[in-house]
Z-matrix of the N, CA and C atoms (Angstrom, degrees):
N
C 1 1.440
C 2 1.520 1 109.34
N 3 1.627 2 111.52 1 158.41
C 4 1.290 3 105.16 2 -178.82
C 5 1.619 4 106.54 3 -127.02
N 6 1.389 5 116.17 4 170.16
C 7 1.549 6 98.17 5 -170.18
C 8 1.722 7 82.23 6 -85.02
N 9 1.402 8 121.53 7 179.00
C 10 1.324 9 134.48 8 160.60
C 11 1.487 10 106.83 9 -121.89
N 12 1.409 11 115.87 10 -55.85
C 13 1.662 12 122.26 11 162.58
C 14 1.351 13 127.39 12 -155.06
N 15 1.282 14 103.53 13 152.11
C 16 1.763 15 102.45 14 -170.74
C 17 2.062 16 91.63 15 -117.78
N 18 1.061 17 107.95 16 150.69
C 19 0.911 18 121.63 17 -162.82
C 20 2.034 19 110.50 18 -145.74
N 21 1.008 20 127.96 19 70.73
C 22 1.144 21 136.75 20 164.27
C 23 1.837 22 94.19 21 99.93
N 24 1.594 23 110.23 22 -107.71
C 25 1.540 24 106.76 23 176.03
C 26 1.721 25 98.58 24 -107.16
N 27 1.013 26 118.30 25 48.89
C 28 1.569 27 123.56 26 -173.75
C 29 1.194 28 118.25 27 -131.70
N 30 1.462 29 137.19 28 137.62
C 31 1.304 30 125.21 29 179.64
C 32 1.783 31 109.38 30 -139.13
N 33 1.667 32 119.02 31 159.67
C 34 1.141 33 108.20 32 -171.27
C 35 1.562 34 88.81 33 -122.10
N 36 1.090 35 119.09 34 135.06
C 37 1.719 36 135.86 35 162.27
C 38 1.262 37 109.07 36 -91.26
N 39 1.238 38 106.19 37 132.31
C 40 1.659 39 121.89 38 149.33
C 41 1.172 40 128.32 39 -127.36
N 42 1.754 41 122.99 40 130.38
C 43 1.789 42 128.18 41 159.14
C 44 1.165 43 105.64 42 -121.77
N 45 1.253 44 125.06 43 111.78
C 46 1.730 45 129.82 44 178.87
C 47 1.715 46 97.31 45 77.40
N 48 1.436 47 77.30 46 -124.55
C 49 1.636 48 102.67 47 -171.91
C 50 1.115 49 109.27 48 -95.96
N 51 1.562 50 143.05 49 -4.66
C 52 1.439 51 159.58 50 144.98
C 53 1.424 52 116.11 51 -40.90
N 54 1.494 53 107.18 52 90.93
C 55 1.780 54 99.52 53 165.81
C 56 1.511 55 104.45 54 -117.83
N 57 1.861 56 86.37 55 147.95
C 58 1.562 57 86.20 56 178.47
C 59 2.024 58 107.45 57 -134.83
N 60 1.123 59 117.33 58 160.82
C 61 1.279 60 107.24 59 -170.46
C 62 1.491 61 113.52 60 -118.50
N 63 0.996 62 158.75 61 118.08
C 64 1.347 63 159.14 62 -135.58
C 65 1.019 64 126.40 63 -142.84
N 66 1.743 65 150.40 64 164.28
C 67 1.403 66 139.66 65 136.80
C 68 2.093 67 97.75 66 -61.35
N 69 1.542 68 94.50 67 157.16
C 70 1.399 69 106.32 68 162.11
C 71 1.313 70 122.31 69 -77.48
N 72 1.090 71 123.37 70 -9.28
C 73 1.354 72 128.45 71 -158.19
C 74 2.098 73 97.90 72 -79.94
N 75 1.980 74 89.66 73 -38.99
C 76 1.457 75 101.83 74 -176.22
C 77 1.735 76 109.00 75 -78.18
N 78 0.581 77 90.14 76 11.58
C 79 2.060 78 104.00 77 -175.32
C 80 1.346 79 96.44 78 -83.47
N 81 1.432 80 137.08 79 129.14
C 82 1.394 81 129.92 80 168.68
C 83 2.548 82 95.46 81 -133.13
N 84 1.054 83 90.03 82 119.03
C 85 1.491 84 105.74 83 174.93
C 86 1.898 85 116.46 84 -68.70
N 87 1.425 86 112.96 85 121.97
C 88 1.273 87 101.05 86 -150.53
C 89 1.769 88 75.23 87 -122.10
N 90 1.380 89 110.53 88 154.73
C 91 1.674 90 119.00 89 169.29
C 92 1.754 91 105.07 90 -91.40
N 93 1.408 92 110.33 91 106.33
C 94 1.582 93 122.85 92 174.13
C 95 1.607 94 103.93 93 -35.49
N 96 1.224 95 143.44 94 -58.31
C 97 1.075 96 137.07 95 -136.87
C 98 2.006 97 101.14 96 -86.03
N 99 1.368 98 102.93 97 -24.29
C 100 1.417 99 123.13 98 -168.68
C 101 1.625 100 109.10 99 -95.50
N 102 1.612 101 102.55 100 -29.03
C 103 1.865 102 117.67 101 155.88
C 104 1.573 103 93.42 102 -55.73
N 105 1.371 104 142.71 103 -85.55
C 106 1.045 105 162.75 104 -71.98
C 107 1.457 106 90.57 105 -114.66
N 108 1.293 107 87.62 106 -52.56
C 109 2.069 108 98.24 107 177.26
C 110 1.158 109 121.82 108 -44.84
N 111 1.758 110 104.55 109 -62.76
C 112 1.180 111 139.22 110 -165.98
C 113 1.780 112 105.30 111 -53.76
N 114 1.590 113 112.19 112 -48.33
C 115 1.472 114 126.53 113 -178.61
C 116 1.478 115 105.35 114 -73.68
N 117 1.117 116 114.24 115 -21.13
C 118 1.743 117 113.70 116 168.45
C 119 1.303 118 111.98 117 -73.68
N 120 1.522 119 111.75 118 -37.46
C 121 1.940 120 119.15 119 -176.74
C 122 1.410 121 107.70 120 -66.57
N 123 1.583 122 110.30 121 -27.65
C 124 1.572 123 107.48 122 178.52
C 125 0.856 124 113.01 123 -80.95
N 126 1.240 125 155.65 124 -32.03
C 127 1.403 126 151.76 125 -147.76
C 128 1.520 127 95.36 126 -116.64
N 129 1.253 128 125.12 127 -5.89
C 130 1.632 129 106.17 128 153.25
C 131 1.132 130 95.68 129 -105.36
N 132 1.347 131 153.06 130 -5.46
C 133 1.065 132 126.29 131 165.99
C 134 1.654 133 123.17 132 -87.73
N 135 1.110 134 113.11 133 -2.59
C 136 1.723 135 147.88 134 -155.11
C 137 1.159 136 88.13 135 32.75
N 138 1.115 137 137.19 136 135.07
C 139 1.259 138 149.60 137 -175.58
C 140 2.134 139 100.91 138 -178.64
N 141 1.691 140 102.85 139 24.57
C 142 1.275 141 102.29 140 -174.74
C 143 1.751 142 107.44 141 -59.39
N 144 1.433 143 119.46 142 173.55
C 145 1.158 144 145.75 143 -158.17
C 146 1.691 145 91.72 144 -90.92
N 147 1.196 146 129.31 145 122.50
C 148 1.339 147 162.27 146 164.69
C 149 1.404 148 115.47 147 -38.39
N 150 1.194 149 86.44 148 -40.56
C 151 1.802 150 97.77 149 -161.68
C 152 1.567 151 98.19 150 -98.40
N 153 1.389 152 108.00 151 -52.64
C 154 1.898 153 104.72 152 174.30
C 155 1.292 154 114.36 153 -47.04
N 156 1.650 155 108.42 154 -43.52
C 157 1.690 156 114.07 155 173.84
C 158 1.529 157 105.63 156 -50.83
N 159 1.349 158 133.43 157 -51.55
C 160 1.265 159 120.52 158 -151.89
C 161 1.663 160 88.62 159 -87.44
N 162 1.014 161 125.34 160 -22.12
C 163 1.717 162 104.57 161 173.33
C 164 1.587 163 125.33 162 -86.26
N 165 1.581 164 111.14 163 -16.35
C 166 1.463 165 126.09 164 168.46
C 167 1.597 166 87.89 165 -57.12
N 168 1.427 167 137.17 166 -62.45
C 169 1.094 168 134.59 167 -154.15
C 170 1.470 169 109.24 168 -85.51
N 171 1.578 170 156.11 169 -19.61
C 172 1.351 171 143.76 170 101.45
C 173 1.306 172 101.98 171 -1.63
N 174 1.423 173 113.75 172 -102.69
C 175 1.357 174 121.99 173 -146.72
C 176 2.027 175 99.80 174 -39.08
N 177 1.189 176 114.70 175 -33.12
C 178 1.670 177 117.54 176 -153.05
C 179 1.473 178 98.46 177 -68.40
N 180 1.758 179 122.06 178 -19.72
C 181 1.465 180 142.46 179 -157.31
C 182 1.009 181 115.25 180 -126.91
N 183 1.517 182 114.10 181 10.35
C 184 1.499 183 105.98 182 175.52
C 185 1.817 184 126.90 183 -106.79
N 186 0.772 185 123.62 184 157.39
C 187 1.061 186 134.97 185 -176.04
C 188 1.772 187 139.63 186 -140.78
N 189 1.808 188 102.76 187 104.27
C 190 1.756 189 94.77 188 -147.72
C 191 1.442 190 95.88 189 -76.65
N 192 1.059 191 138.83 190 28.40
C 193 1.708 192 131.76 191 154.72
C 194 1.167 193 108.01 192 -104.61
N 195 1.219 194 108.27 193 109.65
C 196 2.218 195 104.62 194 157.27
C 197 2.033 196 109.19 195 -89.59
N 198 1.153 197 94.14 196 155.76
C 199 1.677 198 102.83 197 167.92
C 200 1.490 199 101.92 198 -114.23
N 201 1.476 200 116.85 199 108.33
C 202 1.290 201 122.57 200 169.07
C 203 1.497 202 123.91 201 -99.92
N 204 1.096 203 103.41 202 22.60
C 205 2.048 204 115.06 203 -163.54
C 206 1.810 205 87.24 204 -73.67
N 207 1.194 206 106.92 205 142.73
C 208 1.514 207 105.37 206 157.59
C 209 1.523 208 97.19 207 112.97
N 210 1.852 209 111.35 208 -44.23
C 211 1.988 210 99.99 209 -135.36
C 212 1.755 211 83.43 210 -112.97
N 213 1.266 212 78.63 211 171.18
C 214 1.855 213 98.65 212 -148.96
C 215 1.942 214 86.65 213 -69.89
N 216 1.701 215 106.27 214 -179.60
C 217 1.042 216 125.49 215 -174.84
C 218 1.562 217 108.75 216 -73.74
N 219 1.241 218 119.47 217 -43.59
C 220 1.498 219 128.50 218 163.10
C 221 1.690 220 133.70 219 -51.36
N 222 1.299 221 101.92 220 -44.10
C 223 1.294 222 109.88 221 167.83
C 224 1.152 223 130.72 222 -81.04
N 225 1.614 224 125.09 223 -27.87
C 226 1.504 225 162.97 224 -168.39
C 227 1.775 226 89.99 225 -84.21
N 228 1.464 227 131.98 226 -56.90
C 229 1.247 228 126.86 227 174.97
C 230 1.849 229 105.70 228 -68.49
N 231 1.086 230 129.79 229 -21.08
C 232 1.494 231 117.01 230 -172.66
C 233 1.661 232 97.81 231 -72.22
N 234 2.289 233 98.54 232 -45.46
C 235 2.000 234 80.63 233 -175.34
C 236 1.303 235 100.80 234 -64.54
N 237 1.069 236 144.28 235 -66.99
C 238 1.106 237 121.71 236 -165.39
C 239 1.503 238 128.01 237 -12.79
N 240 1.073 239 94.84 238 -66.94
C 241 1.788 240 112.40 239 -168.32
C 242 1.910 241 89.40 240 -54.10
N 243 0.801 242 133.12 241 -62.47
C 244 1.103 243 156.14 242 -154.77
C 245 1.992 244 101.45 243 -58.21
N 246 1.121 245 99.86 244 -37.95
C 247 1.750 246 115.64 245 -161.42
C 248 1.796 247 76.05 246 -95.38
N 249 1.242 248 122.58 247 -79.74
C 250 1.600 249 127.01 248 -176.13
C 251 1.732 250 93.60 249 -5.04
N 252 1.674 251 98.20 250 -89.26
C 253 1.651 252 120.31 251 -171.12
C 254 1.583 253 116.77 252 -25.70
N 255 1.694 254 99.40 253 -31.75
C 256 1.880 255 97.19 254 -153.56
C 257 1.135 256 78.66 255 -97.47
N 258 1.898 257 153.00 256 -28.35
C 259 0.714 258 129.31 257 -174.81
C 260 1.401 259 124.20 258 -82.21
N 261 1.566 260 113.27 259 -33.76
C 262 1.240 261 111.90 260 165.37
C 263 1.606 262 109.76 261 -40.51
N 264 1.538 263 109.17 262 -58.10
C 265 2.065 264 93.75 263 -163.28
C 266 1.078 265 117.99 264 -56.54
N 267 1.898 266 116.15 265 -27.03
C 268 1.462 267 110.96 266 -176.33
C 269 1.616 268 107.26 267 -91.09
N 270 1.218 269 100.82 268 35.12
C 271 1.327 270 98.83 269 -176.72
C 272 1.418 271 162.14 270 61.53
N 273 2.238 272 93.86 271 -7.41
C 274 1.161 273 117.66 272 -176.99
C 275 1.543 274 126.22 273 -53.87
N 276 0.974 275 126.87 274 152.64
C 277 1.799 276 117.18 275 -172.45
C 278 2.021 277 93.09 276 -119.49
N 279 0.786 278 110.87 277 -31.84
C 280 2.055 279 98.59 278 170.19
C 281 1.238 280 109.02 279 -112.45
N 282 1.296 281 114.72 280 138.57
C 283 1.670 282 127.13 281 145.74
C 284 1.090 283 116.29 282 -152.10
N 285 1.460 284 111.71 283 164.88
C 286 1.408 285 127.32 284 -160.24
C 287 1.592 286 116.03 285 -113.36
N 288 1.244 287 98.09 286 148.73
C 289 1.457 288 98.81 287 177.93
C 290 1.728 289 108.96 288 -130.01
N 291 1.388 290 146.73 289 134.94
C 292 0.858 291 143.10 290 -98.33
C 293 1.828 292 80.69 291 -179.74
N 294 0.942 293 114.05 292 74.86
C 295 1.739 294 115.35 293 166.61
C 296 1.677 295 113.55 294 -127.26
N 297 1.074 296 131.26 295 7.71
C 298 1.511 297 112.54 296 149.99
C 299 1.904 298 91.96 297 104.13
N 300 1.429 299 103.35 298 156.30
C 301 1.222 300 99.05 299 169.83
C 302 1.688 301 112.81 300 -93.76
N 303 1.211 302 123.09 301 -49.80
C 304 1.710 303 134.95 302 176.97
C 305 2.004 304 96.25 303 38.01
N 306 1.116 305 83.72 304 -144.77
C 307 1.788 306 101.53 305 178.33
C 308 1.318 307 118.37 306 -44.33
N 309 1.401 308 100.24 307 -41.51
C 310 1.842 309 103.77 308 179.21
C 311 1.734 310 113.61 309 116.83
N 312 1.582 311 90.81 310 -31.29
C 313 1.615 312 103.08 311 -179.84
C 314 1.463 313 129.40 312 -38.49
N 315 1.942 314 115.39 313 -59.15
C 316 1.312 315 117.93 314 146.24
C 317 1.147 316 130.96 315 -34.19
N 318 1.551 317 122.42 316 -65.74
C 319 1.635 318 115.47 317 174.56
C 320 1.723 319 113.93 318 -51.14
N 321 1.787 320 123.87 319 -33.86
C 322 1.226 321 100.36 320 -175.23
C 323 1.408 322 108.66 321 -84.37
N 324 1.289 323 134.43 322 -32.60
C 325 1.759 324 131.56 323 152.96
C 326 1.333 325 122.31 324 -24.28
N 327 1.174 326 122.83 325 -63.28
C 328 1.247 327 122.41 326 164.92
C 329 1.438 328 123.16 327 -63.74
N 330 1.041 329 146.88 328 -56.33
C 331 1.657 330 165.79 329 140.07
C 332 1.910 331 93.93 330 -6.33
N 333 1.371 332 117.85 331 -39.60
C 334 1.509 333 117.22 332 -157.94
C 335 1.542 334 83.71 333 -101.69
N 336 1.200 335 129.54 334 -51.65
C 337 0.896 336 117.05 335 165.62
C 338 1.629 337 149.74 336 -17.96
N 339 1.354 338 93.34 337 -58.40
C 340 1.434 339 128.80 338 167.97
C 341 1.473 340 133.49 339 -66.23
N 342 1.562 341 104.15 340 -25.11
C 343 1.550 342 134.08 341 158.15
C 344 1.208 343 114.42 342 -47.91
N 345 1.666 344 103.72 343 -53.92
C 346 2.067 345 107.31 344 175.60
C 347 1.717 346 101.55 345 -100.81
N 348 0.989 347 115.60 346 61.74
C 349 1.577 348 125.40 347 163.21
C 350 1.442 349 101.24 348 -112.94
N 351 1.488 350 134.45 349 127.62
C 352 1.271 351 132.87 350 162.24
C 353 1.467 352 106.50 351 -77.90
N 354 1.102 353 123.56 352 -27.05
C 355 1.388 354 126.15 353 -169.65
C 356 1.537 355 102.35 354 -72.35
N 357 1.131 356 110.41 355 -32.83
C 358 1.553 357 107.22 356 -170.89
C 359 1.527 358 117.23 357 -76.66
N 360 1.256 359 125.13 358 121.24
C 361 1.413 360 122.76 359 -179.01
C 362 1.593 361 113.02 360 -78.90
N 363 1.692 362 114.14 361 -47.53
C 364 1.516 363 111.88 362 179.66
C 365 1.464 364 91.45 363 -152.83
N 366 1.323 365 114.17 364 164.31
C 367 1.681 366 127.64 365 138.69
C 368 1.191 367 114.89 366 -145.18
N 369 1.405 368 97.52 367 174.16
C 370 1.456 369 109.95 368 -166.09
C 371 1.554 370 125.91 369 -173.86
N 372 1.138 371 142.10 370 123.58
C 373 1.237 372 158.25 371 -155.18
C 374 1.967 373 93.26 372 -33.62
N 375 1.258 374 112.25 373 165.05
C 376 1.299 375 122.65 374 -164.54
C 377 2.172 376 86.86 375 -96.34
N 378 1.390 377 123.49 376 175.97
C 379 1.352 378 135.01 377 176.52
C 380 1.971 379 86.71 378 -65.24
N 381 1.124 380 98.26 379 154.94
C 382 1.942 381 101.34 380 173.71
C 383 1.580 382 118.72 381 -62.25
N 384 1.484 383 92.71 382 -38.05
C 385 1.432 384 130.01 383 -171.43
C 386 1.810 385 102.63 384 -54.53
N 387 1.342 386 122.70 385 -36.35
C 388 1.399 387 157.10 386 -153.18
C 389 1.002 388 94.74 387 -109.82
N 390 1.293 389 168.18 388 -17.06
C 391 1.263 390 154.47 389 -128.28
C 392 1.645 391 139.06 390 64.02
N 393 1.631 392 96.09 391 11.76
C 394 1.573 393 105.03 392 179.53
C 395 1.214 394 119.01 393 26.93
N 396 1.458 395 104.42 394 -130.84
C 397 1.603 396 118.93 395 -170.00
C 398 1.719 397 111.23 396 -42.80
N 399 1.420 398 111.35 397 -16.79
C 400 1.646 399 98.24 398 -166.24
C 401 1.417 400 115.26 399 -98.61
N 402 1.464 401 105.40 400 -11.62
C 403 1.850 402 115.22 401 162.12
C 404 1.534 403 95.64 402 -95.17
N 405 1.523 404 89.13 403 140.52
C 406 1.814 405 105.01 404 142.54
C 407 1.377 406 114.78 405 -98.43
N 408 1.204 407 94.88 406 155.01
C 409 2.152 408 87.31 407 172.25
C 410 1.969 409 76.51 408 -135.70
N 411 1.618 410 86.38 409 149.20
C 412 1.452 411 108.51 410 -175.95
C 413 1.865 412 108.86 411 -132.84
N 414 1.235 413 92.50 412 115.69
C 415 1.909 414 91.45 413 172.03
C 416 1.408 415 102.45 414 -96.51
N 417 1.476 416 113.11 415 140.22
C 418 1.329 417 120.86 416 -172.95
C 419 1.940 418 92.68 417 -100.72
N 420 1.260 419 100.72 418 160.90
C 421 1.534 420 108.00 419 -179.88
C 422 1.797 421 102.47 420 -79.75
């Protein structure tokens, strides 16, 4: 991580697209070249990180389109919730949702749904050309 700005007893981290905001106090300064080593000793020793593993393996299985045509209003809101979450950790900012035009009922369940999502920044019908009204596409904040 890198600092971006510190600001009185406050500091802002960045890795990629990962920001995080902190006290300084929790900030500890590490020498790159002695990181560098150290991440070489692990990986012959495999002794990799647990948690990166279990998101290398998410991220390797995920997929920001769901097909919800068919499944009831109850179950159809769990993927959701479910696709939202995995995309937030891997960080994705679009995905799609893919429920069909029919009655309309599904798209407005989900669509209302999505209204009380904080995570969600906007959505909006897919190009016509694409399947319009029967995809949502969702940008996450």
């Amino acid at each position: 991580m890198e600092v971006k700005e510190i600001n009185k007893n406050k500091v802002e981290l960045v890795n990629g697209m990962i920001s995080i905001k902190t006290s300084l106090d929790k900030v500890v300064k590490i020498d790159k070249q002695n990181y560098l080593k150290q991440e070489t000793n692990n990986k012959r020793n495999d002794t990799s990180n647990p948690i990166m593993n279990r998101i290398n393996e998410v991220r390797a299985g995920f997929s920001a389109q769901i097909d919800l045509r068919g499944e009831r209003t109850e179950e159809a809101l769990r993927k959701v919730a479910q696709l939202l979450d995995t995309a937030r950790l891997l960080g994705e900012h679009y995905v799609k949702i893919l429920h069909g035009k029919g009655d309309g009922i599904l798209k407005t369940q989900i669509r209302n749904y999505l209204k009380q999502q904080p995570m969600v920044k906007s959505f909006y019908a897919e190009k016509i050309e694409l399947g319009g009204e029967g995809i949502t596409i969702i940008e996450l904040n």
